[in-house]
N, C-alpha and C positions, 0 to 999 in steps of 0.2 A: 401740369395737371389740367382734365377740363373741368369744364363749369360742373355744378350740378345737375342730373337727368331732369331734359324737358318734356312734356309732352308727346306722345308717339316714339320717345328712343330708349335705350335699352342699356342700363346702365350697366351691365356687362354680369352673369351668373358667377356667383362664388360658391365654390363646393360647402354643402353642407357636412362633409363627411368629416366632425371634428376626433373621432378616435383615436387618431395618433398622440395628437395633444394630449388627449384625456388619458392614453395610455400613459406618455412620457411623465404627466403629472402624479400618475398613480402609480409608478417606477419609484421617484422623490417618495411618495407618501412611503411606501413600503421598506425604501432605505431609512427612513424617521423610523417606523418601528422597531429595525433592524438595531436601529442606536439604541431605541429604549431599551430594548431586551439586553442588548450588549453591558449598557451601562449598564444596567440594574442586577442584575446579574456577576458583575465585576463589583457592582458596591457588596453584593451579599457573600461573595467570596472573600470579599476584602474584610470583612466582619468576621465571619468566623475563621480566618486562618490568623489572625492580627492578633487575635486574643484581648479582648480591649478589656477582659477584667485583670490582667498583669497590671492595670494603670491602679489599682487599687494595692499592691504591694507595693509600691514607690513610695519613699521618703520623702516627703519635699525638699524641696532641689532645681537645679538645672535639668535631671533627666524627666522630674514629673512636670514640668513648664512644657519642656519640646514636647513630650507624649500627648500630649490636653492642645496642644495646639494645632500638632501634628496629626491627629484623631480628627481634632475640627478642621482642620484645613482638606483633608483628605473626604471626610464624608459632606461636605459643602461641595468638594468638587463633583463626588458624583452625583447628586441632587441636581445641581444644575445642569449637568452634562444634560440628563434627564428631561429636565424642564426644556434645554435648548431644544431637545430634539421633540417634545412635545409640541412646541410652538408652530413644527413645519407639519401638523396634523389641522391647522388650523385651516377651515377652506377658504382659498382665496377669491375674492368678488374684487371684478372689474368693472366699471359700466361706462357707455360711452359718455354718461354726465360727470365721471369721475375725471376721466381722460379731457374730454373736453376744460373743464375748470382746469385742468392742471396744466393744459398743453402752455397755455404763455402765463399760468399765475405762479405761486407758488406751491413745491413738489413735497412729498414728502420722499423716503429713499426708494419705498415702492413705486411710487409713482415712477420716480424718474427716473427709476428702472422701465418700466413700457412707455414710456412717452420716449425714452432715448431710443430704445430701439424701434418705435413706429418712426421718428424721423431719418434714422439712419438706413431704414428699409422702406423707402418711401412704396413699392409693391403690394405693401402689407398694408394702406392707404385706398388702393384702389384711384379711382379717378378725383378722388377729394384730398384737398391739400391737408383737412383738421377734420377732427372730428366736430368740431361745430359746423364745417360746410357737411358732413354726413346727415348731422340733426337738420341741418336746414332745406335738403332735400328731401329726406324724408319726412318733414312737416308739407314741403311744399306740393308731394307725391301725395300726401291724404290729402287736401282740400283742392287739389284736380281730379281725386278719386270722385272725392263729396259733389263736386259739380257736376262731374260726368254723370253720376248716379239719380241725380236729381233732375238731368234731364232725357234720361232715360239713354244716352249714346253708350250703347252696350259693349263696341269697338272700343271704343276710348275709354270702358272701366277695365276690359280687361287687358291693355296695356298698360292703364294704371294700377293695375294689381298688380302684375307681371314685376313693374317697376318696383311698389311697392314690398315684394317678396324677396325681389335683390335684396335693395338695402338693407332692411332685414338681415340677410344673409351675412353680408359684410359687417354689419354692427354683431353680430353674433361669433366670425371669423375675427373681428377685432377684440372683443373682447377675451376668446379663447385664447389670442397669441399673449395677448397683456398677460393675463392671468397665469399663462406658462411661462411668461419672463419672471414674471416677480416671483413665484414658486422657485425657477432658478435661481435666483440672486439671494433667496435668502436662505437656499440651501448651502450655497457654496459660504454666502457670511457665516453660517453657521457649522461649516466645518469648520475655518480655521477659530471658531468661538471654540469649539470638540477639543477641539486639537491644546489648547491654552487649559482646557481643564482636563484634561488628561495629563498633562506635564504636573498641574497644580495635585491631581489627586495621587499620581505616582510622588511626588517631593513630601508629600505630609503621611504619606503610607509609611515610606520609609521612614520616613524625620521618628512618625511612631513606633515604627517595630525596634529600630537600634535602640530610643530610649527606654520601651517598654521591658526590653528584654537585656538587662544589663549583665557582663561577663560575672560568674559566679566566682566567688574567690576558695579557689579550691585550696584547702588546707596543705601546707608542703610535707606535714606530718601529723598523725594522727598516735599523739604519747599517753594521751587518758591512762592515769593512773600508776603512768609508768615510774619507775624506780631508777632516777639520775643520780643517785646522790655520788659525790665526789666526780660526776663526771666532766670533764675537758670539753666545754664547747663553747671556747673561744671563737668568735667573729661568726658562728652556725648562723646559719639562715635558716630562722625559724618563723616566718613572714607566715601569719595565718592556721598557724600551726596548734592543733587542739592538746594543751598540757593538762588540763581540766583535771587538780587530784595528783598531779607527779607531784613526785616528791626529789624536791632541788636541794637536800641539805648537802654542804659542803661543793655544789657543784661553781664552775667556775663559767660565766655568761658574759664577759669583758668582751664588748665590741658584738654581741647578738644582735641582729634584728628579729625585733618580737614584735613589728608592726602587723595589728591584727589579730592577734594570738589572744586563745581563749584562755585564759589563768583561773577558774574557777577554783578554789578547794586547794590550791598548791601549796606544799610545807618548802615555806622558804628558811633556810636555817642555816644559818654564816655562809649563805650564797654569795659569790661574786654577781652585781648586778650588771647590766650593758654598760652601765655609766662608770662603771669601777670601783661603786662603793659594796660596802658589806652588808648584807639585810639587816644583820644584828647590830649595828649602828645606823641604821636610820628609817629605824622602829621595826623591825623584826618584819618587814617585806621589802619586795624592788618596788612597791607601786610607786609611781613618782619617778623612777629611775630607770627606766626601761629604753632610755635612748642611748644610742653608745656614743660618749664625746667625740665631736668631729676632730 
């Protein structure tokens, strides 16, 4: 690198033309809103197709714990997916006093996001090794300005303006690259952030729909009222089964399963029960009795 611009030389013109940059940074800003919408939009679908008042017909239990945490875990993620993506709407500011303090002190992950890539691209530099050799020509370019001006050498102000208007240029081309590095760096951090709450908001959607929505126990028969008496249903499978009002006198039930079964109103009367006793010995019902000996 060389020294900093001396008197009479020409530290070399840097296009002021920053709209690429400003485009490619406002590309980012426009995929950030893209997320937000995204998210927000998948949280509100996720709300109303989830049904989150099913969580209110739950017994406590294991299914209403997964539901309540699955609920939470799922609208946490999208909140934040949200938030992350709001964060890359934040305008990025760089300045050459930033760069400067950070080039040899300590960085933050922005920082040393533009400081790695102004070293790695030394181009992106210009004829100054740091930004403090930029600050120090450009200090040293105004008080050759202020001299020349003071003694009237009109030549020599305005190649010290000339001068003066580079660096300029360059501290303004440096700070536009900074600023589109660390815009990148924290968009790509904040995809794979996206990506981590997306996994987390799909795992508690589900976690809550299976537990919200638990299999219905459909009755295997529906006998309301019906008239078994003396009937043979030995080892039936009457699992869930609505008897609500039959009437079981004399019938024989040795080895049923009645797990589930609704018995409201039933005339039991020297029924055989699942367990093999008689109702009229052991108190005029099966209740109590309803298992069939293994």
């Amino acid at each position: 690198m060389s020294s900093p611009t001396r008197s009479g030389e020409s530290s070399g013109d840097r296009p002021s033309d920053f709209e690429p940059l400003r485009q490619a940074n406002e590309k980012i800003r426009e995929a950030a809103k893209w997320l937000i919408g995204s998210s927000a939009a998948v949280g509100a679908a996720l709300l109303a197709g989830s049904q989150l008042s099913n969580i209110g017909k739950l017994d406590w239990g294991a299914r209403f714990v997964v539901a309540l945490v699955g609920a939470g875990i799922g609208l946490a993620a999208v909140v934040a997916a949200i938030w992350l993506a709001v964060g890359l709407m934040i305008p990025v500011v760089v300045t050459i006093d930033q760069l400067d303090d950070a080039w040899t002190g300590k960085r933050s992950r922005d920082m040393a996001t533009a400081v790695g890539f102004l070293i790695n691209t030394p181009s992106q530099m210009g004829e100054w090794d740091s930004p403090g050799d930029l600050k120090r020509a450009y200090a040293s370019s105004e008080k050759r300005l202020a001299r020349a001006a003071e003694r009237g050498e009109a030549e020599v102000v305005q190649i010290e303006q000339h001068n003066l208007d580079s660096i300029e240029r360059w501290m303004e081309s440096i700070e536009q690259v900074s600023q589109n590095r660390v815009l990148e760096g924290r968009f790509k951090r904040t995809l794979w952030k996206l990506l981590v709450a997306a996994i987390f908001a799909a795992v508690g959607i589900v976690a809550f729909a299976w537990a919200s929505n638990p299999p219905e126990d459909t009755p295997s028969a529906t006998l309301k009222n019906a008239r078994l008496s003396g009937d043979f249903l030995r080892d039936a499978d009457l699992k869930n089964a609505k008897l609500d009002h039959a009437d079981l006198t004399g019938a024989d039930l040795t080895g049923a399963n009645l797990e589930g079964a609704s018995l409201t109103g039933v005339t039991w009367k020297n029924t055989v029960c699942p367990d093999g006793k008689n109702s009229d010995d052991v108190g005029g019902s099966c209740a109590g009795h309803l298992t069939p000996v293994g």
